[in-house]
Gaussian input, Z-matrix of N, CA and C with variables (Angstrom, degrees):
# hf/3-21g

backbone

0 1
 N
 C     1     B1
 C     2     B2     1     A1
 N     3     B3     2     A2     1     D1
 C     4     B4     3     A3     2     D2
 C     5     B5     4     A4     3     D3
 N     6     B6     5     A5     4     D4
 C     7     B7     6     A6     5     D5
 C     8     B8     7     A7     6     D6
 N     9     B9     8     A8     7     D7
 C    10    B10     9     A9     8     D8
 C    11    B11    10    A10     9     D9
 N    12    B12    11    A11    10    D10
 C    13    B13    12    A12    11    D11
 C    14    B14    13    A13    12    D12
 N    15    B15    14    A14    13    D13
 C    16    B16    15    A15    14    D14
 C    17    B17    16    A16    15    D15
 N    18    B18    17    A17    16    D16
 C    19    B19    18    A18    17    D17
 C    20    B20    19    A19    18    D18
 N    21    B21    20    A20    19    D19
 C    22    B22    21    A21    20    D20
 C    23    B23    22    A22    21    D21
 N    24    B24    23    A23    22    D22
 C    25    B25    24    A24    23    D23
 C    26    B26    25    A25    24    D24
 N    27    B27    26    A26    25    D25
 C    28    B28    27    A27    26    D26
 C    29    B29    28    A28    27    D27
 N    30    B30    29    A29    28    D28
 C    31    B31    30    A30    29    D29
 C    32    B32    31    A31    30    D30
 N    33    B33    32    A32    31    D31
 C    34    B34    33    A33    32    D32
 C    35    B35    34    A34    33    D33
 N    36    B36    35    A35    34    D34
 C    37    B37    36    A36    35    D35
 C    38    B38    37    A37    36    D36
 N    39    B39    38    A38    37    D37
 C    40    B40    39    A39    38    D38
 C    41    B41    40    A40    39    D39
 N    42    B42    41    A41    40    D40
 C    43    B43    42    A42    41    D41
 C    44    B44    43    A43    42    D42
 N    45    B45    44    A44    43    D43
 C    46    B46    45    A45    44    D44
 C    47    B47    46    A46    45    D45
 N    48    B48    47    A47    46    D46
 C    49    B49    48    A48    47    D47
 C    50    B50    49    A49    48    D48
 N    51    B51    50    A50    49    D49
 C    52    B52    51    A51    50    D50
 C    53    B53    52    A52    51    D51
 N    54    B54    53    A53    52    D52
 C    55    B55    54    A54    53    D53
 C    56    B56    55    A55    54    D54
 N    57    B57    56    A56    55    D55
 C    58    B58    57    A57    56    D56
 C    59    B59    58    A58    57    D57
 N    60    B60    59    A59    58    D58
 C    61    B61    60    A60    59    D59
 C    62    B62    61    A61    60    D60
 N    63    B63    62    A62    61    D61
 C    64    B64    63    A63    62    D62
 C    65    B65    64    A64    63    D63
 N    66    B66    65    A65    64    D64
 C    67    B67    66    A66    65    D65
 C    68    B68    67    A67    66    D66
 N    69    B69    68    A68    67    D67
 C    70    B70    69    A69    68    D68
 C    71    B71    70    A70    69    D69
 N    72    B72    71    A71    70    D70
 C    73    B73    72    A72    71    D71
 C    74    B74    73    A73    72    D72
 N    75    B75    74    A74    73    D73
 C    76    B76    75    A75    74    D74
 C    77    B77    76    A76    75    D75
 N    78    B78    77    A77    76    D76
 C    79    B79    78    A78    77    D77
 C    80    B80    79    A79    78    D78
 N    81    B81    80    A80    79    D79
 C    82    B82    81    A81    80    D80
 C    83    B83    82    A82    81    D81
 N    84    B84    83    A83    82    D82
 C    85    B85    84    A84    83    D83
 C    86    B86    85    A85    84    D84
 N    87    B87    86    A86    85    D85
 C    88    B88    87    A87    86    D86
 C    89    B89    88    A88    87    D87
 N    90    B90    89    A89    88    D88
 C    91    B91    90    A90    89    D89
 C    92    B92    91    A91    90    D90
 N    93    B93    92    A92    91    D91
 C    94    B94    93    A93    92    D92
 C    95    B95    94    A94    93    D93
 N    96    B96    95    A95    94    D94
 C    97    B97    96    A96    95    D95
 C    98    B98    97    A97    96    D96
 N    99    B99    98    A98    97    D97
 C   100   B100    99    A99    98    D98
 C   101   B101   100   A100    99    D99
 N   102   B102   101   A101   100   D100
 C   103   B103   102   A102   101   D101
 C   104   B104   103   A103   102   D102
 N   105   B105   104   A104   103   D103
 C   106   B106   105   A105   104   D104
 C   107   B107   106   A106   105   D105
 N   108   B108   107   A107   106   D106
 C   109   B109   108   A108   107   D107
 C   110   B110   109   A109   108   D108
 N   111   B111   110   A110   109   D109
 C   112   B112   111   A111   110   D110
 C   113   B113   112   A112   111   D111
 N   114   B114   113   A113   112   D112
 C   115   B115   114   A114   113   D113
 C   116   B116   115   A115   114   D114
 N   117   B117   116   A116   115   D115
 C   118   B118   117   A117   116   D116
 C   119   B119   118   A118   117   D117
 N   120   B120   119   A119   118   D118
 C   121   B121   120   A120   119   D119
 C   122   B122   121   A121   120   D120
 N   123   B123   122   A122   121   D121
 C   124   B124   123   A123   122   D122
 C   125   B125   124   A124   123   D123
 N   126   B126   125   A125   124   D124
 C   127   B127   126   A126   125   D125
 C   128   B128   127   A127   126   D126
 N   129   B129   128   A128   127   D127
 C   130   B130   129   A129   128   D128
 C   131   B131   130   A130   129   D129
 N   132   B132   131   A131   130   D130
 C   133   B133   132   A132   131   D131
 C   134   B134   133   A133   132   D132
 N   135   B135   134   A134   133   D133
 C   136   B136   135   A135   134   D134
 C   137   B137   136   A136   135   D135
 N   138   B138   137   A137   136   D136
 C   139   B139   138   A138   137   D137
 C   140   B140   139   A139   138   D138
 N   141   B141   140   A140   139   D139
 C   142   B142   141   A141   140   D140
 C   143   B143   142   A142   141   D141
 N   144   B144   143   A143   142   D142
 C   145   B145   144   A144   143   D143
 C   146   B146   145   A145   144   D144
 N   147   B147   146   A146   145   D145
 C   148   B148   147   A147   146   D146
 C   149   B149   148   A148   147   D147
 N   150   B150   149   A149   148   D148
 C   151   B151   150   A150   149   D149
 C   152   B152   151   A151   150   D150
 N   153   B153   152   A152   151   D151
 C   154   B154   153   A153   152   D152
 C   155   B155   154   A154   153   D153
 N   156   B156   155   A155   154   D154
 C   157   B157   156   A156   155   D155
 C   158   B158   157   A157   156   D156
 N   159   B159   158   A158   157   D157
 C   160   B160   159   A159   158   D158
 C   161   B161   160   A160   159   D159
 N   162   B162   161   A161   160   D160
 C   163   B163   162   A162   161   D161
 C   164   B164   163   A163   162   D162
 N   165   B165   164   A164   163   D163
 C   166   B166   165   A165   164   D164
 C   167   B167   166   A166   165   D165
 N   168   B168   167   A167   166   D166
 C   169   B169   168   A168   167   D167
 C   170   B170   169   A169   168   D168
 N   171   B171   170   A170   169   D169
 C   172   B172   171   A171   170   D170
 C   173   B173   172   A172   171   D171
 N   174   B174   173   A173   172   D172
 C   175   B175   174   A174   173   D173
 C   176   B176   175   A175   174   D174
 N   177   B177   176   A176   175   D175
 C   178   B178   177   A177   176   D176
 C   179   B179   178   A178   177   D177
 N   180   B180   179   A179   178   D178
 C   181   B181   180   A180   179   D179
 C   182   B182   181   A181   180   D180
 N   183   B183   182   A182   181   D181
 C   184   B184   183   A183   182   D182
 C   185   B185   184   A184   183   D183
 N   186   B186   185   A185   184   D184
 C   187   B187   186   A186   185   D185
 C   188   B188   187   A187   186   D186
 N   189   B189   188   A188   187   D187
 C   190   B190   189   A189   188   D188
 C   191   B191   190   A190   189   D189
 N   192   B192   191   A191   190   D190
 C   193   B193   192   A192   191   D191
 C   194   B194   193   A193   192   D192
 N   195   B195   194   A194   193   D193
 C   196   B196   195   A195   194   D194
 C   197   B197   196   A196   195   D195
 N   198   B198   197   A197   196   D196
 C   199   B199   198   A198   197   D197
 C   200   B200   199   A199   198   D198
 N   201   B201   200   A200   199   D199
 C   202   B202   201   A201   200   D200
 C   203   B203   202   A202   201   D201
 N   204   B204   203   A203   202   D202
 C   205   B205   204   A204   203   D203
 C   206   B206   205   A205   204   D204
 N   207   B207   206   A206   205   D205
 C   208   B208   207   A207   206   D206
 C   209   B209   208   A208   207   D207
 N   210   B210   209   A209   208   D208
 C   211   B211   210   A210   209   D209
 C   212   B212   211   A211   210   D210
 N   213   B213   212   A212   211   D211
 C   214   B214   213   A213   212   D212
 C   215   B215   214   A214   213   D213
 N   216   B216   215   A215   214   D214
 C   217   B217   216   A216   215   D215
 C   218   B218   217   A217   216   D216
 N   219   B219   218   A218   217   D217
 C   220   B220   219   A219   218   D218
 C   221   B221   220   A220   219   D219
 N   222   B222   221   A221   220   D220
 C   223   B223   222   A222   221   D221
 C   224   B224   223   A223   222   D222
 N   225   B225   224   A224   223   D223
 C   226   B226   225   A225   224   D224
 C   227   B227   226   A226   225   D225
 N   228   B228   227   A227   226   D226
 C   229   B229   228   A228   227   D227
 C   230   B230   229   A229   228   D228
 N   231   B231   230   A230   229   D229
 C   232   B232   231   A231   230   D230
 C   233   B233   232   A232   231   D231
 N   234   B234   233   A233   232   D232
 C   235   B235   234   A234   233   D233
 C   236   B236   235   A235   234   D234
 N   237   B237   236   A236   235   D235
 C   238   B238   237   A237   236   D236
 C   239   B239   238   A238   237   D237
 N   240   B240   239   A239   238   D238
 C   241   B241   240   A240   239   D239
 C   242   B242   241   A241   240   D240
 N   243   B243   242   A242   241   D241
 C   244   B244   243   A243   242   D242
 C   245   B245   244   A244   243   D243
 N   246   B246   245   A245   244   D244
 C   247   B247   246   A246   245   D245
 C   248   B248   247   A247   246   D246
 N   249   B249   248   A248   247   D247
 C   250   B250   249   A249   248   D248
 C   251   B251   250   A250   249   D249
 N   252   B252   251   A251   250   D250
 C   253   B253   252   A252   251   D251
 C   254   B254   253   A253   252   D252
 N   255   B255   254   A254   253   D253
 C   256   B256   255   A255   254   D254
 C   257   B257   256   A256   255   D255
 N   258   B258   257   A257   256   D256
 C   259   B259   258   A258   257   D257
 C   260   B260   259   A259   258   D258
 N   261   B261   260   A260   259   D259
 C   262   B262   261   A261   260   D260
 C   263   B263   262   A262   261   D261
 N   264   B264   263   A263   262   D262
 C   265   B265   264   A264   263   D263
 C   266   B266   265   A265   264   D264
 N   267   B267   266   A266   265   D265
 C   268   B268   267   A267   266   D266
 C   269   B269   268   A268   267   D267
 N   270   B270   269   A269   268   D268
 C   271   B271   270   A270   269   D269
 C   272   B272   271   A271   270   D270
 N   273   B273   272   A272   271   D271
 C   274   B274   273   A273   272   D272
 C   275   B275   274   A274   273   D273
 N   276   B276   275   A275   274   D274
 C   277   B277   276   A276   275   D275
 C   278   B278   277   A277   276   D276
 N   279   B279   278   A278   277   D277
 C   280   B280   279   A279   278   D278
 C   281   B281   280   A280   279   D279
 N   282   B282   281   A281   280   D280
 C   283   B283   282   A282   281   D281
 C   284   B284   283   A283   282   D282
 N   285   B285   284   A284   283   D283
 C   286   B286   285   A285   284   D284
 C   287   B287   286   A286   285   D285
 N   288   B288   287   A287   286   D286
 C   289   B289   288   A288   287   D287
 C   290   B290   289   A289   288   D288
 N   291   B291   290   A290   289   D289
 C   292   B292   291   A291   290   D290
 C   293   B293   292   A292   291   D291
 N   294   B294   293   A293   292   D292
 C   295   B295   294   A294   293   D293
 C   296   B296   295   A295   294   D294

   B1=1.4578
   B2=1.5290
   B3=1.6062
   B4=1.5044
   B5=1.2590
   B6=1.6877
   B7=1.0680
   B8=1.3532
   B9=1.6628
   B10=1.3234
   B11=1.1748
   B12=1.6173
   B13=1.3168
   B14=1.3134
   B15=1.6667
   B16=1.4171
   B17=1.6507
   B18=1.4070
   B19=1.2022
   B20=1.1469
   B21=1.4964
   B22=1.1574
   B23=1.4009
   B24=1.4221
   B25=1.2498
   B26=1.8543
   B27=1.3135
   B28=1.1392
   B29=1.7225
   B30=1.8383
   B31=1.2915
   B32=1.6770
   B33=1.4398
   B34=1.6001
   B35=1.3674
   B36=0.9043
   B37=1.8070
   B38=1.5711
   B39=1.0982
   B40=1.5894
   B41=2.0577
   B42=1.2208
   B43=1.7702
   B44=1.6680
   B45=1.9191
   B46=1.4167
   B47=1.5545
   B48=1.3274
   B49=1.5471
   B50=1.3551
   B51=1.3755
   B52=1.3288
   B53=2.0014
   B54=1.6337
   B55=1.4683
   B56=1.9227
   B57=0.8354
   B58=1.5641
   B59=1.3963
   B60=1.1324
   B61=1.6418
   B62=1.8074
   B63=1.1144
   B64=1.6493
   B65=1.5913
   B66=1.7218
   B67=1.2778
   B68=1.5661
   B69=1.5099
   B70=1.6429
   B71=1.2892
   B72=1.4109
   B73=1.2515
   B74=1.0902
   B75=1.4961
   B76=1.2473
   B77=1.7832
   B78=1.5224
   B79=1.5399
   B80=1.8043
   B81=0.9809
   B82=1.2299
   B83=1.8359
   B84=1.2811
   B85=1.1653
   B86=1.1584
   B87=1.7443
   B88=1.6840
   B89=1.7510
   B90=1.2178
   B91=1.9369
   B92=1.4836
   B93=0.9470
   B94=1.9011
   B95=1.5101
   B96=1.1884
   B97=1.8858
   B98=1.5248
   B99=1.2034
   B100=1.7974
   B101=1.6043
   B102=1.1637
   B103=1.6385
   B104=1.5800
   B105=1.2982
   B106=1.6930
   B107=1.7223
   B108=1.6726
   B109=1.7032
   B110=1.5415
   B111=1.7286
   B112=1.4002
   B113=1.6446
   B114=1.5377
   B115=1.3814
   B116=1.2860
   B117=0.9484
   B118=2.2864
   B119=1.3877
   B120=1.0721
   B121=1.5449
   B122=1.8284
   B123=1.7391
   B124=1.3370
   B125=1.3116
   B126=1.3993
   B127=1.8354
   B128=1.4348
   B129=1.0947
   B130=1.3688
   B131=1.7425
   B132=1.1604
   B133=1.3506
   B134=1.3896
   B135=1.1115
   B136=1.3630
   B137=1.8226
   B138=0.8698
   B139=1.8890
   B140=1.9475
   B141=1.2279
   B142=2.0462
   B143=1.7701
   B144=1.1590
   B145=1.6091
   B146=1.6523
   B147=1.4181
   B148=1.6658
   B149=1.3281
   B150=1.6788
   B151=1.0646
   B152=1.2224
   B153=1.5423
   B154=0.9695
   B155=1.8904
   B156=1.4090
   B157=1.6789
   B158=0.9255
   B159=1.4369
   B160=1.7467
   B161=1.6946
   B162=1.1595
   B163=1.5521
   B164=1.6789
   B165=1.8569
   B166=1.3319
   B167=1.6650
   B168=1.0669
   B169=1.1844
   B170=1.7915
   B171=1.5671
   B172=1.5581
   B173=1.3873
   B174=1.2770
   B175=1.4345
   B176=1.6227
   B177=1.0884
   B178=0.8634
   B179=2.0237
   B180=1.6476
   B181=1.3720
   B182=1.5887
   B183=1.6913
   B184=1.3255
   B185=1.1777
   B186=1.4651
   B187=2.1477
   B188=1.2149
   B189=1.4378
   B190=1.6398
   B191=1.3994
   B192=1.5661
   B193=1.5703
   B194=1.1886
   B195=1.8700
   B196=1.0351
   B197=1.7478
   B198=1.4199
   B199=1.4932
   B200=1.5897
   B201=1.3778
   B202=1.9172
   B203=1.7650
   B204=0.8219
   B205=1.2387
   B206=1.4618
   B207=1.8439
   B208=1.1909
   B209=1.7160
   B210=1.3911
   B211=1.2293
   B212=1.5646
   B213=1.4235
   B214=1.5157
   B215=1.4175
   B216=1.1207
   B217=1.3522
   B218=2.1304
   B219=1.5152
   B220=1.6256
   B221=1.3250
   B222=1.3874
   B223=1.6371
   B224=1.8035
   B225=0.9245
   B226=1.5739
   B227=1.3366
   B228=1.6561
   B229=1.5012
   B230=1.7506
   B231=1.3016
   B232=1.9706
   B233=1.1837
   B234=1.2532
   B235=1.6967
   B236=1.3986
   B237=1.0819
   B238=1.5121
   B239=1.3178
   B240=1.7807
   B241=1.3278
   B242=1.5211
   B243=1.5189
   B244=1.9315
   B245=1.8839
   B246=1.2622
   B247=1.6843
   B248=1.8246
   B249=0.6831
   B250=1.4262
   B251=1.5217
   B252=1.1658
   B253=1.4667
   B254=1.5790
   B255=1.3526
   B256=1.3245
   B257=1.8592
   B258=1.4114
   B259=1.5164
   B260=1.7216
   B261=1.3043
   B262=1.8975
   B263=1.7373
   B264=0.8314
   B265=1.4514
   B266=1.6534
   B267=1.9230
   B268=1.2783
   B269=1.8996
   B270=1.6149
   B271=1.2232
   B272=1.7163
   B273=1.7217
   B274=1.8011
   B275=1.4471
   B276=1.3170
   B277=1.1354
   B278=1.2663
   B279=1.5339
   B280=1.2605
   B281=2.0922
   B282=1.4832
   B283=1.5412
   B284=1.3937
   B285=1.4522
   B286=1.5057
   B287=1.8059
   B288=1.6380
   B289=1.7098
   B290=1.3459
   B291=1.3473
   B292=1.5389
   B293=1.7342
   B294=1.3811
   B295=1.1282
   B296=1.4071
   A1=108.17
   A2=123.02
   A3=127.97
   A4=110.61
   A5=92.59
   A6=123.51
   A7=126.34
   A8=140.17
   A9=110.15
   A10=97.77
   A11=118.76
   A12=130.00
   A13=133.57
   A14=108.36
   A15=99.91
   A16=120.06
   A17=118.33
   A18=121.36
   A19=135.60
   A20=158.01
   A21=157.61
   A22=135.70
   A23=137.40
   A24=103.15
   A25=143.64
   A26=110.27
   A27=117.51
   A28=90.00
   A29=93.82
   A30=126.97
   A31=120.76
   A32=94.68
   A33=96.22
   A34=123.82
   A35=128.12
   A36=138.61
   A37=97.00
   A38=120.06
   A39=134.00
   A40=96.14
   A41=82.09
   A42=84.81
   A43=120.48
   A44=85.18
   A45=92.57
   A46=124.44
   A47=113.40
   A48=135.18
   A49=114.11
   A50=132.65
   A51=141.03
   A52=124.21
   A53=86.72
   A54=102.13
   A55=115.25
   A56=86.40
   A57=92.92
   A58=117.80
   A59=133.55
   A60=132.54
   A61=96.55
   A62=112.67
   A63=116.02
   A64=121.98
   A65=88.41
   A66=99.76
   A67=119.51
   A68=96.99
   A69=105.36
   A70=127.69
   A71=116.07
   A72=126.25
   A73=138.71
   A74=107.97
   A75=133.40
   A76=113.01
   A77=108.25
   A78=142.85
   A79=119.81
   A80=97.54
   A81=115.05
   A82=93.89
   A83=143.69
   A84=151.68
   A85=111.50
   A86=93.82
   A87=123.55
   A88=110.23
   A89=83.97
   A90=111.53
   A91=121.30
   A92=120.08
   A93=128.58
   A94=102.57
   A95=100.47
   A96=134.47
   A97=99.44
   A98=126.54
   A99=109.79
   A100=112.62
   A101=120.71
   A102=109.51
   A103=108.06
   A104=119.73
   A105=118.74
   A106=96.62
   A107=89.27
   A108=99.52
   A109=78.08
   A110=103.65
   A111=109.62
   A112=96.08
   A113=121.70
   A114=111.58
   A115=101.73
   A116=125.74
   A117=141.98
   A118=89.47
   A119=133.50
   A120=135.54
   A121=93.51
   A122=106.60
   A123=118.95
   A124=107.98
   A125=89.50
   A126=110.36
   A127=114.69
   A128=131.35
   A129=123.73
   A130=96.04
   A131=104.88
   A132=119.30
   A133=125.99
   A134=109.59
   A135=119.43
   A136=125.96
   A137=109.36
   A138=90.41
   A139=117.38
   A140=92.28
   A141=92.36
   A142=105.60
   A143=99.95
   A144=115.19
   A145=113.00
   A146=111.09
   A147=121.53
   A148=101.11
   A149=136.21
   A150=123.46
   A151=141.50
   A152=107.63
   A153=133.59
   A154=100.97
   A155=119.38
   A156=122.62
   A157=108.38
   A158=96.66
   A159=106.24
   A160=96.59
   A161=102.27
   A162=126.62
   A163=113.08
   A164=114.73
   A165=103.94
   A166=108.21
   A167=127.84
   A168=144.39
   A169=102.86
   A170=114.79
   A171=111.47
   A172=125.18
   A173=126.14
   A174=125.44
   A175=102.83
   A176=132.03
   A177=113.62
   A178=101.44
   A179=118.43
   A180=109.10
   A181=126.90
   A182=113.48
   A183=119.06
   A184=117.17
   A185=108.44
   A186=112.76
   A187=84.13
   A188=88.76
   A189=123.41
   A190=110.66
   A191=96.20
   A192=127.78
   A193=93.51
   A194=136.58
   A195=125.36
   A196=102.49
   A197=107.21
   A198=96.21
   A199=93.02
   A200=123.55
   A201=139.55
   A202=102.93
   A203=108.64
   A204=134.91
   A205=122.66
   A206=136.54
   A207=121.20
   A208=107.19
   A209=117.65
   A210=146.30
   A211=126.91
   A212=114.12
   A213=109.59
   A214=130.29
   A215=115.45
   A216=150.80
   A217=100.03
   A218=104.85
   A219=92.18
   A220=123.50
   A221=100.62
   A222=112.58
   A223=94.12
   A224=124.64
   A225=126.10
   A226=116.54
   A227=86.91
   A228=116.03
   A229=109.71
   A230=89.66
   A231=102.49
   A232=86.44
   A233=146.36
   A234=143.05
   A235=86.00
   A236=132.11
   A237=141.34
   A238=106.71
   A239=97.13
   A240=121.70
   A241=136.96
   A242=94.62
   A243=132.70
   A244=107.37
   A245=108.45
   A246=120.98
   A247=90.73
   A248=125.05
   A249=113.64
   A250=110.03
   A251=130.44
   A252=133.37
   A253=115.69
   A254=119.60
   A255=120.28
   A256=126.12
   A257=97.45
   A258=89.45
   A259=101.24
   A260=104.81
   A261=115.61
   A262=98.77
   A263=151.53
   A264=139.57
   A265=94.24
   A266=130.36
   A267=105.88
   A268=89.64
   A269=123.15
   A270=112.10
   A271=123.19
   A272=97.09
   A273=98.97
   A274=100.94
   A275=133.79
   A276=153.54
   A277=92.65
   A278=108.39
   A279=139.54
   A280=113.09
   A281=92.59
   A282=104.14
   A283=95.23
   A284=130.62
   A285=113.98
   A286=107.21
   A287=92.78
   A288=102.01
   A289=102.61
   A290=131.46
   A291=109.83
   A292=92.37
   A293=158.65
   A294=158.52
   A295=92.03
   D1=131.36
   D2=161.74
   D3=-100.37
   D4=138.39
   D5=-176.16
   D6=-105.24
   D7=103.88
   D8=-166.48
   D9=-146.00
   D10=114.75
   D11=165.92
   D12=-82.36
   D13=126.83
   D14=-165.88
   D15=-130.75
   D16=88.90
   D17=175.11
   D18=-33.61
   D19=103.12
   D20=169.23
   D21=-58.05
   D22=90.24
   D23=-148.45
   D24=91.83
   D25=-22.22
   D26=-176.64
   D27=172.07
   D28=161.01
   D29=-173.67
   D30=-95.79
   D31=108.74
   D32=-175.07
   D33=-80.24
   D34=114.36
   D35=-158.12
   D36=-61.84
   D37=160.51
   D38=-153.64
   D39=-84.06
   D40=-34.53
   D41=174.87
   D42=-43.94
   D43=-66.37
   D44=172.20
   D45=-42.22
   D46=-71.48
   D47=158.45
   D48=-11.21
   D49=-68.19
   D50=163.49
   D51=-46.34
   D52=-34.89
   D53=173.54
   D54=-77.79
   D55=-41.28
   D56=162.77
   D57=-76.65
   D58=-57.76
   D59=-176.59
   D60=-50.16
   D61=-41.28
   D62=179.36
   D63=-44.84
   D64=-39.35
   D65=-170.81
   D66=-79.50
   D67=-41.61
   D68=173.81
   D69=-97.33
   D70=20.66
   D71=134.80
   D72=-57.09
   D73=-34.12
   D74=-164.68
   D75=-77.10
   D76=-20.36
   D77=153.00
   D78=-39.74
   D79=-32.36
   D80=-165.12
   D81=-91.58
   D82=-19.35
   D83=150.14
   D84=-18.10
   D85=-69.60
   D86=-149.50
   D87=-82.37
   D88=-44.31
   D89=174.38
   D90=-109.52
   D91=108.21
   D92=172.37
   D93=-45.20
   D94=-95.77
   D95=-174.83
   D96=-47.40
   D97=19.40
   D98=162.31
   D99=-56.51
   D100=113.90
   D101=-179.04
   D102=-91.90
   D103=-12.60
   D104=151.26
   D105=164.97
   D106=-175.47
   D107=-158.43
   D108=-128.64
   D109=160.16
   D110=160.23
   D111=-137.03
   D112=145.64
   D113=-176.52
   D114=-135.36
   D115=125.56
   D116=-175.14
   D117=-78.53
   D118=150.38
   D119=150.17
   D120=-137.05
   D121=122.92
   D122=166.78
   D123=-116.32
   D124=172.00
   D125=157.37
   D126=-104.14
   D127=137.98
   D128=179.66
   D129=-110.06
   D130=151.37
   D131=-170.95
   D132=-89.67
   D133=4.77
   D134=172.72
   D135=-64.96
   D136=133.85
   D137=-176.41
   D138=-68.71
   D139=9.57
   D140=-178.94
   D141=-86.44
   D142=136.10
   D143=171.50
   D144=-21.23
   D145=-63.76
   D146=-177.78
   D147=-61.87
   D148=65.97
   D149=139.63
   D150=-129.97
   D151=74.24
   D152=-164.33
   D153=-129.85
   D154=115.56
   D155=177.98
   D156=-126.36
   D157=141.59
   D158=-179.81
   D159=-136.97
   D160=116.80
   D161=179.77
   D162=-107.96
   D163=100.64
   D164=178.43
   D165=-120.10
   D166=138.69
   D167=-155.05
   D168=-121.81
   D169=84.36
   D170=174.43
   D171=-88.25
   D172=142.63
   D173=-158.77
   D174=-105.70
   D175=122.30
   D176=-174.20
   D177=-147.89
   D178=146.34
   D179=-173.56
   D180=-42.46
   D181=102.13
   D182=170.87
   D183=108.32
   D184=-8.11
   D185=165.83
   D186=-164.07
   D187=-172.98
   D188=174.58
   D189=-150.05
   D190=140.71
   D191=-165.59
   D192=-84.85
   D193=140.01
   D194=162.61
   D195=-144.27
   D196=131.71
   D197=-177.35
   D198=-134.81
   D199=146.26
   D200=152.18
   D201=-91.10
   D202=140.37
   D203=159.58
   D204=-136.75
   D205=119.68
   D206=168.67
   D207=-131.40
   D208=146.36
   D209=-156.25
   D210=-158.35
   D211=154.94
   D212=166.13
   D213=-14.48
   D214=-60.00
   D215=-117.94
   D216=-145.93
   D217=139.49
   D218=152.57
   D219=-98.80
   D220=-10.42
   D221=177.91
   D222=-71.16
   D223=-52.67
   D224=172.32
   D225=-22.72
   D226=-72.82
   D227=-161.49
   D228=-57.76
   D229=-42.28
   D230=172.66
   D231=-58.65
   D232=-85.92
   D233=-118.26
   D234=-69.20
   D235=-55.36
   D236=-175.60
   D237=-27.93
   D238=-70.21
   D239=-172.85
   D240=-44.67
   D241=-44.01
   D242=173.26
   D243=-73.04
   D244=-24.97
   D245=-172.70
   D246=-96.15
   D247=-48.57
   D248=-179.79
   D249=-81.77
   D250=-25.77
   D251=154.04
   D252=-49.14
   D253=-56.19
   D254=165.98
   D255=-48.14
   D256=-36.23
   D257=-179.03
   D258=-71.11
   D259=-66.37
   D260=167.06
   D261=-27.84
   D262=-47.51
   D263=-153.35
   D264=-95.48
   D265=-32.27
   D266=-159.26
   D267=-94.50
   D268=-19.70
   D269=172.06
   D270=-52.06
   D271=-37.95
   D272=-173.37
   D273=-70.20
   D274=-29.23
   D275=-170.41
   D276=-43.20
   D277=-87.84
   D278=-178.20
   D279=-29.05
   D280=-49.58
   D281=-170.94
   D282=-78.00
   D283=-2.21
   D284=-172.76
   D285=-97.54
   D286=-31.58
   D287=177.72
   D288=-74.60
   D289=-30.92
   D290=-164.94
   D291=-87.40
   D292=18.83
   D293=-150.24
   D294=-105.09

């Protein structure tokens, strides 16, 4: 699986980076055939606390998974992001065995 994180705007410290790759690894559980993830992390410009987005886009044989999530936090916003990826990954799942 490729992995490629891509900051918008500003430089995401290796912490973060590692904290995320952790997470969408963890993808690979639920789903075999992930052929890779790409994940946006912005700032949104608004002056409210929740602006923080994390946009990951998984590739997987015959579509692509795409979920936004924004929050406090990108560690948030990922967990958010990776939990709603999981349900999306065990439904296609599902629609691929009953085929």
């Amino acid at each position: 699986m490729n992995i490629k994180i891509n900051s918008v705007k500003f430089d995401a410290d290796k912490k973060l980076e590692d904290f995320i790759e952790g997470r969408v690894t963890k993808l690979n559980k639920i789903y075999d055939d992930i052929v890779g993830v790409e994940i946006f992390l912005k700032l949104d410009n608004n002056s409210s606390l929740d602006n923080k987005i994390s946009e990951i886009k998984v590739e997987v044989p015959g579509n692509d998974i795409f979920v936004k999530k924004q929050s406090k936090s990108f560690e948030e916003s990922t967990d958010l992001a990776v939990e709603a990826l999981k349900r999306q990954l065990k439904k296609h799942k599902e629609k691929q065995r009953g085929l």
